[in-house]
C-alpha positions in Angstrom: -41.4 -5.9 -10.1 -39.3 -2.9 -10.0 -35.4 -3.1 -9.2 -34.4 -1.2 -5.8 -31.5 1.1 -5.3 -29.7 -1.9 -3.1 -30.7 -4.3 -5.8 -28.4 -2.4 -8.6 -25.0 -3.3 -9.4 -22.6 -0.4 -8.0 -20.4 1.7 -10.3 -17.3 -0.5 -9.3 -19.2 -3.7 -10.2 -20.7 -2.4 -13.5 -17.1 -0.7 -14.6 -18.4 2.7 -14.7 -16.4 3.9 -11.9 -16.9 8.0 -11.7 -13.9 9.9 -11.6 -12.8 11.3 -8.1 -12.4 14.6 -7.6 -10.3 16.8 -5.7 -12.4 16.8 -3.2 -12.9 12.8 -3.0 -9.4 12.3 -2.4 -9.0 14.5 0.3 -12.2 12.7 2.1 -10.7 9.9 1.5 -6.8 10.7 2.4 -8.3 11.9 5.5 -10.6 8.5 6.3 -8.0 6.0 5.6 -5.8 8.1 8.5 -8.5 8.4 11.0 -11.8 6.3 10.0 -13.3 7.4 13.5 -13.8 11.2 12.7 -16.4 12.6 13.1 -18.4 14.3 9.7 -18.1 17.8 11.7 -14.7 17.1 12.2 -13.9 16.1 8.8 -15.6 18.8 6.9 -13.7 21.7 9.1 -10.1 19.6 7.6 -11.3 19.5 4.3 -13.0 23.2 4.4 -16.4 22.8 3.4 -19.6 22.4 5.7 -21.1 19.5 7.0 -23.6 18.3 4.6 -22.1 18.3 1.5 -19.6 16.2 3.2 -21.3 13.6 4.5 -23.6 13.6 1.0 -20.0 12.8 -0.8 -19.2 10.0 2.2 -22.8 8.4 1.7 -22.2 8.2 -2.1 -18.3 7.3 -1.6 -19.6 4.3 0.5 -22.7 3.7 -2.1 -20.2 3.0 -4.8 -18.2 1.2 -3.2 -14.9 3.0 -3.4 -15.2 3.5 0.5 -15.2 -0.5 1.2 -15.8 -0.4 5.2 -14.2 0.9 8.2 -12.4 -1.2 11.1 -10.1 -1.6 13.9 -6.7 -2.2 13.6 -5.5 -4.9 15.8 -2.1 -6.0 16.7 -1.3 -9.6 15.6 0.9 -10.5 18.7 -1.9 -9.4 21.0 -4.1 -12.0 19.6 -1.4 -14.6 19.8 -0.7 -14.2 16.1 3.1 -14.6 16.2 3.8 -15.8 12.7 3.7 -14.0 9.2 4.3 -16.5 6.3 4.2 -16.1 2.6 2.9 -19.3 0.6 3.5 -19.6 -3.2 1.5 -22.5 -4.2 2.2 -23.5 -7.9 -0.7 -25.6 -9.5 -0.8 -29.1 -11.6 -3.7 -27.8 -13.9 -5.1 -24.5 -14.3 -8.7 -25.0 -15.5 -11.2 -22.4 -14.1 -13.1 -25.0 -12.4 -9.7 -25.4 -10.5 -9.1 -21.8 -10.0 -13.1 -21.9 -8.7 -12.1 -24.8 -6.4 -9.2 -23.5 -4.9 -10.8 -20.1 -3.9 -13.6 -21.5 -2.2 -10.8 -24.0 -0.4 -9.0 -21.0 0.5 -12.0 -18.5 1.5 -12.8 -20.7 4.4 -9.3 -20.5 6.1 -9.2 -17.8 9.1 -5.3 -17.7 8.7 -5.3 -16.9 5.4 -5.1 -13.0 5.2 -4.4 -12.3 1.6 -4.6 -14.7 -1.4 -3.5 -13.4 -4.9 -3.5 -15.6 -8.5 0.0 -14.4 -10.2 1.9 -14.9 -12.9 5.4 -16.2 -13.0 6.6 -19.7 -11.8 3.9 -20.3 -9.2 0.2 -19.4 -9.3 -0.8 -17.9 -6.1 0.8 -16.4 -3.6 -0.9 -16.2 0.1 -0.2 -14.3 3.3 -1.4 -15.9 6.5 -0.5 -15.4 9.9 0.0 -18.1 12.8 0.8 -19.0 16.3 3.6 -20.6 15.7 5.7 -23.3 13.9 3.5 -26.3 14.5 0.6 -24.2 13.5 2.5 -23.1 10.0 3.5 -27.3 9.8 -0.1 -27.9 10.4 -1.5 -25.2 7.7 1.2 -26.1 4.4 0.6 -29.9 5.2 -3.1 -30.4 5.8 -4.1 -27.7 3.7 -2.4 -26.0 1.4 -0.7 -28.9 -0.2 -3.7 -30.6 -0.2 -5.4 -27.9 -2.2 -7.3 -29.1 -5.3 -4.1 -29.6 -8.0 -1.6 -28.7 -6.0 2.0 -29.6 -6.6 4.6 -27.6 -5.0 4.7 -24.7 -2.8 7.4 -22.6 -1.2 7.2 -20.5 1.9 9.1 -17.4 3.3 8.6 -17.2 6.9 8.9 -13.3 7.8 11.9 -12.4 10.1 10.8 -8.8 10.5 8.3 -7.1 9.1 9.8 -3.6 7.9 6.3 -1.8 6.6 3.0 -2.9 6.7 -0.1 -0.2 5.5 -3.6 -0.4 4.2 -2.8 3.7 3.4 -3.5 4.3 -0.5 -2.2 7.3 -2.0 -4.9 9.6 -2.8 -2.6 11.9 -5.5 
């Protein structure tokens, strides 16, 4: 049985990430601004015609450094009214917890961003909410009750100042 292109293990997984050149960035600078251009469009910014462009997109995308494309949307239009920081610090830290607690968390639409971290607590999480009851609701039927979990400590977010996706391309 022979292994198919979608069947190998990308550059990213594998660790054998290609470097970008100058050329990459600026694709990419220019995607992450407007992911809704076209490849015409994209190869008069970056000055070079349309088919080498779009080969460097494909393979961009192919190794995963381009990870998808989507919209935006505001969180208050949705209802989302709340952004809260969790820190959730842990009674053991075996892998099978670590295992256990990811698949707890991957489940949880709230839940935006979870990060393992070092320092006094082990993971630190980003969800947004309705409102209070909604927060009450997520720390005390789930998050505390989160496979070895003994404290947490949240930061409900008062304003947010800067929020990007944007990574610098230089």
């Amino acid at each position: 049985m022979s292994v198919q292109p979608e069947d190998r293990a990308s550059p990213r997984e594998t660790g054998k990430m290609r470097a970008l050149d100058k050329i990459d960035r600026k694709i990419l600078d220019v995607l992450q601004q407007d992911g809704r251009i076209t490849m015409t469009e994209l190869a008069e910014r970056i000055g070079l015609s349309t088919t080498p462009i779009a080969e460097r997109v494909k393979r961009l995308e192919r190794e995963k450094v381009i990870t998808g494309y989507y919209a935006r949307v505001d969180p208050k239009a949705l209802g989302l009214n709340l952004l809260v920081f969790v820190e959730i610090r842990l009674t053991s830290k075996s892998g099978e917890i670590f295992d256990q607690v990811k698949r707890a968390l991957e489940w949880m639409p709230e839940v935006m961003e979870c990060h393992l971290v070092s320092g006094d607590y082990d993971y630190l999480i980003k969800a947004r909410i309705t409102e209070m009851a909604d927060y009450r609701r997520l720390l005390g039927q789930v998050l505390n009750r989160l496979p070895a979990a003994a404290e947490s400590r949240s930061y409900v977010v008062m304003e947010e100042l800067k929020e990007t996706l944007y990574l610098p391309t230089a």
